[in-house]
C-alpha positions in Angstrom: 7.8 33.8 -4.2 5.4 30.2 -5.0 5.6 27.3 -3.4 4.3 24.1 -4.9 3.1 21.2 -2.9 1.4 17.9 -3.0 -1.9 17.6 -0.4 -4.9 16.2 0.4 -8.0 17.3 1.7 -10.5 16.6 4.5 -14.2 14.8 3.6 -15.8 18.2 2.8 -13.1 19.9 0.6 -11.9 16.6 -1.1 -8.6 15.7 -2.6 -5.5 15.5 -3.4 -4.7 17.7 -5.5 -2.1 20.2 -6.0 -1.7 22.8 -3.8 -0.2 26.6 -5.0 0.7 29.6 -2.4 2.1 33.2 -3.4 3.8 35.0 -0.7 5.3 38.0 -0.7 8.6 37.8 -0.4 9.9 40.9 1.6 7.7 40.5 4.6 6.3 36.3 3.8 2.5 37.2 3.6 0.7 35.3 1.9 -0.9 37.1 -1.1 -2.9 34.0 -2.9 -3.6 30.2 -2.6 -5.0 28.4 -5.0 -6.0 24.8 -5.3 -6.4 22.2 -8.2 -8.8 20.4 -9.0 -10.4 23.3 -7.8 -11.8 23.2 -3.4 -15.0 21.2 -3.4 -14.1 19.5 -6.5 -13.6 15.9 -6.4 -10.5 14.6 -9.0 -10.7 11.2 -10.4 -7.2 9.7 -9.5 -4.8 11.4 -7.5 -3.7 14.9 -8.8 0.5 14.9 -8.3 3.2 18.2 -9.4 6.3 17.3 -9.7 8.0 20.1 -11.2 7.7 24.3 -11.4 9.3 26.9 -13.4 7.8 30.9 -13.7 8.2 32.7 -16.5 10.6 34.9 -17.6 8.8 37.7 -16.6 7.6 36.8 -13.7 3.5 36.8 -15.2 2.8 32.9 -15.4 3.6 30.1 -13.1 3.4 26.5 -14.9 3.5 23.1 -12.9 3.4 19.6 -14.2 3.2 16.4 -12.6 0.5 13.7 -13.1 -3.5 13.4 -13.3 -5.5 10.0 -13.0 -6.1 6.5 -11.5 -3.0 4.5 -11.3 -3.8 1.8 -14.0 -4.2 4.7 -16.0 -2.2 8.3 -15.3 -1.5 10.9 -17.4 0.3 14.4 -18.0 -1.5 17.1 -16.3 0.4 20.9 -16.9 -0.8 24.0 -15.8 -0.5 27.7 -16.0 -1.4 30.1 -13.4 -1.7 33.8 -13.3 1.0 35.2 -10.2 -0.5 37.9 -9.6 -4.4 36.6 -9.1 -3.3 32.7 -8.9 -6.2 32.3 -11.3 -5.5 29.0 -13.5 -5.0 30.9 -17.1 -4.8 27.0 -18.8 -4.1 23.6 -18.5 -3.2 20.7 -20.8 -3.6 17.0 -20.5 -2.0 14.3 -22.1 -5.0 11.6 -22.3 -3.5 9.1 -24.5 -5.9 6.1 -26.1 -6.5 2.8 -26.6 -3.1 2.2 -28.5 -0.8 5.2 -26.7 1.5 5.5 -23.3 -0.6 6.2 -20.3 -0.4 3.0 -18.0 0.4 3.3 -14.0 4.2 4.5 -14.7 2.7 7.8 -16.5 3.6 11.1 -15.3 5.4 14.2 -16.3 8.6 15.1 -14.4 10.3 18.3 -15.5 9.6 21.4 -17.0 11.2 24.4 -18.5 10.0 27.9 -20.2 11.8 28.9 -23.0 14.2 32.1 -22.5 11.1 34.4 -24.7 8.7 33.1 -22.3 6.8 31.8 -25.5 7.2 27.9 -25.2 6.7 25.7 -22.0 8.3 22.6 -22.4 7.8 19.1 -20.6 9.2 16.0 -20.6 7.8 12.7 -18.6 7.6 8.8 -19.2 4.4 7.3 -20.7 3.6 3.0 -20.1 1.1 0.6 -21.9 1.2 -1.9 -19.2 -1.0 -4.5 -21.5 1.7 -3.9 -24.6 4.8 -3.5 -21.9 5.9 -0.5 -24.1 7.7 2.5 -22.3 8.6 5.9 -23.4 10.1 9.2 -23.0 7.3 11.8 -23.8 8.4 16.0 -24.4 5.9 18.1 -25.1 6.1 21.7 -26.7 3.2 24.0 -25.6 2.3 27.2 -26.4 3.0 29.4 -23.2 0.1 31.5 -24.1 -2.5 29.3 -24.4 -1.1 25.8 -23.9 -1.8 24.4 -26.9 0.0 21.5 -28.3 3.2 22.4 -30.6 4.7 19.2 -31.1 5.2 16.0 -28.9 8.2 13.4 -29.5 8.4 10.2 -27.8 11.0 7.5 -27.8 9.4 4.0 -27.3 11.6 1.6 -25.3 11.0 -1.9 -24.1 12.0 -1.5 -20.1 10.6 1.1 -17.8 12.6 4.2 -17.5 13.3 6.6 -14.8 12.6 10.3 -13.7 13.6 12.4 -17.2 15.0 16.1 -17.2 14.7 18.8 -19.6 16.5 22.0 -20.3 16.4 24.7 -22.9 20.0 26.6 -24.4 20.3 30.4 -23.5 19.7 30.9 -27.2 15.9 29.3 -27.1 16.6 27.1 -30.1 17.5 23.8 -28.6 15.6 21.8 -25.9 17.7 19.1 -24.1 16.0 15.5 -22.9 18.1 13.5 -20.4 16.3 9.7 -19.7 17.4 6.7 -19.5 16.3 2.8 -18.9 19.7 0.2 -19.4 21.5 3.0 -20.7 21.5 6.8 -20.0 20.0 9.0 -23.2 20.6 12.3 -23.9 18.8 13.9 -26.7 18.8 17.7 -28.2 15.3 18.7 -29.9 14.4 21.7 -32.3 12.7 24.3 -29.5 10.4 25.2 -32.7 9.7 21.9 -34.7 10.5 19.0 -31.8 13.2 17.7 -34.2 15.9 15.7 -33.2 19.0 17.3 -33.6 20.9 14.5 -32.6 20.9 11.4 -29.4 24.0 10.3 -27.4 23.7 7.0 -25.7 26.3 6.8 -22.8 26.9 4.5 -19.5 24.7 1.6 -19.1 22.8 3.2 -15.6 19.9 2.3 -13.5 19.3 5.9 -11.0 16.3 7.7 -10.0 17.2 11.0 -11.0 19.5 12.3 -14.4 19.6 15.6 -14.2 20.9 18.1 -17.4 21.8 21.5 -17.2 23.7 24.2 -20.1 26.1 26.4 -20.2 25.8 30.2 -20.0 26.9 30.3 -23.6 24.8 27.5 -24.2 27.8 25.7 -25.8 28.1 22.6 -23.0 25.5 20.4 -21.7 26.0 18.2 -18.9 24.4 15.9 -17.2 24.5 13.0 -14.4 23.4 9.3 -13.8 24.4 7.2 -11.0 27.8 6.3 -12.4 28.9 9.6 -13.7 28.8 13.2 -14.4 29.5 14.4 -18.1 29.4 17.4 -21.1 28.5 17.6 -24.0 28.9 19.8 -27.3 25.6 21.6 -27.5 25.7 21.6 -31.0 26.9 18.4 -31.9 26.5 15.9 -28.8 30.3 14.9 -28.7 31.1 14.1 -25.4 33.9 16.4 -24.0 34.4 15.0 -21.1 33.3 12.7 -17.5 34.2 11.6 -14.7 33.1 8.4 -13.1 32.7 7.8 -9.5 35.4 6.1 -8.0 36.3 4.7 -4.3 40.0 6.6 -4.5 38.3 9.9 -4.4 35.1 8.9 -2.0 32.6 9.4 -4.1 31.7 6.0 -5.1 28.3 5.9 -4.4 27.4 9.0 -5.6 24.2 9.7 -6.7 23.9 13.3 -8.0 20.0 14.5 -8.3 20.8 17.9 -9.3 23.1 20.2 -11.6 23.2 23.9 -11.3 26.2 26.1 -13.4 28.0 29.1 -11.6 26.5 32.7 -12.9 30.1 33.1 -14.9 29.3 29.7 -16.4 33.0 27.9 -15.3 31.7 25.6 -13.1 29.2 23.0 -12.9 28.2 21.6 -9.3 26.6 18.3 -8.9 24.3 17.6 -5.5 23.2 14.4 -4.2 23.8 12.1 -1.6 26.5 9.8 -1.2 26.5 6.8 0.9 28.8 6.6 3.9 28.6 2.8 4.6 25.7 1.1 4.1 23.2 2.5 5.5 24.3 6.4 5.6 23.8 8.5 3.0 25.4 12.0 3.0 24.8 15.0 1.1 27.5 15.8 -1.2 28.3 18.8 -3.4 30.9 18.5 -6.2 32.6 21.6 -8.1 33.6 20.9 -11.9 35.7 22.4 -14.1 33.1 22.9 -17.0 35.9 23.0 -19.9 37.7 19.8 -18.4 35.9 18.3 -15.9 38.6 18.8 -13.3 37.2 18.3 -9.6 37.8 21.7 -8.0 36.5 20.7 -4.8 33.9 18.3 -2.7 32.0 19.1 -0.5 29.8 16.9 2.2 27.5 16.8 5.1 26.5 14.0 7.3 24.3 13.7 10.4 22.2 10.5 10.2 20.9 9.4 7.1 20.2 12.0 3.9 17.9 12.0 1.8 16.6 14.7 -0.6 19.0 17.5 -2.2 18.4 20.7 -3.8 21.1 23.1 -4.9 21.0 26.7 -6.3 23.6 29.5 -6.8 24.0 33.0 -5.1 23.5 35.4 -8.3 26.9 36.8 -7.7 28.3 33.5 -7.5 30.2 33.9 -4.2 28.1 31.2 -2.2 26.1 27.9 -2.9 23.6 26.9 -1.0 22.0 23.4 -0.5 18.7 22.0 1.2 18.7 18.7 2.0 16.9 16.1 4.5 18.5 14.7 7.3 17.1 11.4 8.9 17.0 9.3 11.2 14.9 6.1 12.5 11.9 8.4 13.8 12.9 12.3 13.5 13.5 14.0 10.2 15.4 17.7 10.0 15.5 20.3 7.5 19.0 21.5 6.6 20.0 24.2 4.5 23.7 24.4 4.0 26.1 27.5 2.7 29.1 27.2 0.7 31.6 29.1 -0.6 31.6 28.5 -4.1 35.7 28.9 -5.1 36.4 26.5 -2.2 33.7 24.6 -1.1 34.4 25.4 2.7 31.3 25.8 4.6 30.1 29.2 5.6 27.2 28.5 7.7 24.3 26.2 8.5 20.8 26.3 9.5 19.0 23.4 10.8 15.1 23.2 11.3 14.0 19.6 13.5 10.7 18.5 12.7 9.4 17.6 16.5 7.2 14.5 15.7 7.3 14.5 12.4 8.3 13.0 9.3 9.7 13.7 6.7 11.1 17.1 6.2 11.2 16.7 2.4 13.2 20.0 0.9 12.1 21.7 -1.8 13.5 23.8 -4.1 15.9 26.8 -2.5 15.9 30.3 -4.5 17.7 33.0 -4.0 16.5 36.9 -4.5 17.8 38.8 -7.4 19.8 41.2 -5.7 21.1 37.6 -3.3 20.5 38.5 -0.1 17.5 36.3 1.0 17.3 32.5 0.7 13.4 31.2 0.5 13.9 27.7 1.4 10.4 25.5 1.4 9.9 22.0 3.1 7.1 19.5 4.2 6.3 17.6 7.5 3.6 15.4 8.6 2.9 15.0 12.1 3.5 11.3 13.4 1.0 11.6 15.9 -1.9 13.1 14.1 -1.2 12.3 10.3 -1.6 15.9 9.1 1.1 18.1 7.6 1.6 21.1 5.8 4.2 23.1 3.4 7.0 25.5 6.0 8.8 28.0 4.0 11.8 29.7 5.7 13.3 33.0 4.6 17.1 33.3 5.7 19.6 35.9 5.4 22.1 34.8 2.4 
């Protein structure tokens, strides 16, 4: 297993810069770190990932985040080798004089195409001196990382954290962005051609997740106010459900989407506020033909914060990571669920003695299900130093 994380060095090595561990996952030794910029290299800016995905077949590991000084960041991908952690590529998006690279610049999501022959990323891009925004996807070549295509959709407000996905099929990537209203767009995997754009809820959130279908037939995706599917092919909405006081989740913020291994359900994870100043995390089961809520789920202790959400591979349990808060103590929570009913099976609970935060990362699950790998951060209060803890746990 890899585990991504964000860190800075002392005066001698430098930094920050993006930090890349390979354990192995039957016993947890480590098998290869790997550092970028390079140790003993100083980067000119910070150097942020903010999103991982590993090949198909296991033989690359590409991250993608952000590269630069904050009045002018770019898009910073990168490919490494699993079994050596050697960096096989990496691509930068530098912009110019008259492109999108201001202090709001940064890629936020990536995905591999199901061949493992396209890596695909999607970001925003600013010109603060023009006070143009856009949506920026990328198509590289997995092999090599060269530039396929890139589409951008200029906009004049700042937009928030975008989201990508790719069909089963390989043929269609999916965008989902928004500023004043929430887009969701379907591009040719091969050309970067819009297939079509669906313009829904006028939303302001942090996070707008998009997932597919197992048939790749239904897309669906979330923004602060609701959760809703598409039709792959044509991007007619077939269904959503808004957030409502009558059934509690009014204040539901959902920052990720994962669809059950039969593909019949969609779940939605986020937090939802209790009051207001007490966020909970909350899990919600859809119907993916109707949208019909099949069950909610929540957990509360103090305030929460971050969410991750992944499926057993036999789709018996769920499983959720999540941050639990409060004025000076963070905890690591990772949650089980049974996935027809929602009823909890078990939870594990991690406090961070003296430190803050416990940020969650994301939770995956072996192949054959019976080990969760659940990775998190903490920084000491007392000392300022921190580090990445990654648990394994009996599923």
């Amino acid at each position: 297993m890899y585990v991504v994380i964000n860190c800075g060095r002392d005066s001698n090595g430098f930094g920050p810069e993006i930090g890349v561990v390979a354990y192995n996952a039957s016993t947890g030794a480590k098998v290869w770190k790997s550092y970028y910029p390079p140790f003993g290299q100083r980067p000119r800016g910070a150097v942020t990932g903010t999103s991982a995905v590993l090949s198909p077949d296991g033989t690359r590991l590409y991250i993608t985040g952000s590269f630069g000084h904050h009045e002018g960041r770019k898009f910073q991908t990168l490919a490494y080798d699993t079994a050596t952690g050697a960096l096989a590529w990496q691509q930068r998006y530098q912009g110019g004089p008259d492109q999108l690279r201001g202090a709001g610049s940064g890629a936020d999501s990536i995905a591999v195409s199901p061949d493992g022959s396209m890596v695909f990323v999607t970001g925003y891009g600013s010109a603060v001196e023009t006070n143009l925004y856009a949506a920026l996807t990328f198509g590289y070549d997995a092999a090599t990382g060269a530039t396929v295509w890139m589409r951008r959709s200029v906009t004049p407000l700042p937009g928030f954290t975008a989201s990508v996905a790719v069909s089963p099929d390989g043929t269609t990537v999916l965008v989902s962005n928004g500023t004043t209203k929430h887009q969701l767009t379907a591009l040719d995997a091969t050309t970067g051609a819009t297939m079509w754009t669906r313009y829904d809820t006028a939303t302001r959130s942090a996070a707008l997740p998009v997932t597919v279908s197992a048939d790749g037939s239904t897309v669906v995706t979330a923004d602060l106010g609701s959760t809703a599917a598409y039709a792959a092919a044509t991007g007619a909405r077939l269904w959503i459900r808004r957030y409502a006081k009558s059934d509690r989740l009014a204040h539901f913020t959902p920052s990720s989407l994962a669809v059950s291994p039969d593909g019949s359900v969609v779940y939605a994870s986020g937090t939802n506020r209790r009051g207001r100043n007490h966020p909970a995390a909350t899990t919600v089961a859809y119907d993916i033909a109707t949208g019909a809520t099949r069950w909610v789920a929540t957990y509360y202790a103090g305030g929460t914060q971050e969410v991750a959400i992944t499926p057993n591979p036999d789709g018996s349990a769920l499983y959720v990571a999540a941050e639990s808060e409060t004025a000076t103590t963070a905890t690591f929570v990772l949650l089980a669920f049974d996935s027809a009913s929602g009823a909890a099976l078990w939870t594990r609970m991690r406090p961070a003695q003296d430190t803050f935060p416990a940020d969650p990362g994301t939770v995956a699950v072996s192949p054959d299900g019976s080990t969760v790998f659940a990775p998190y951060t903490e920084v000491n209060q007392a000392t300022k130093k921190g580090g990445a803890v990654t648990v394994a746990y009996r599923a």
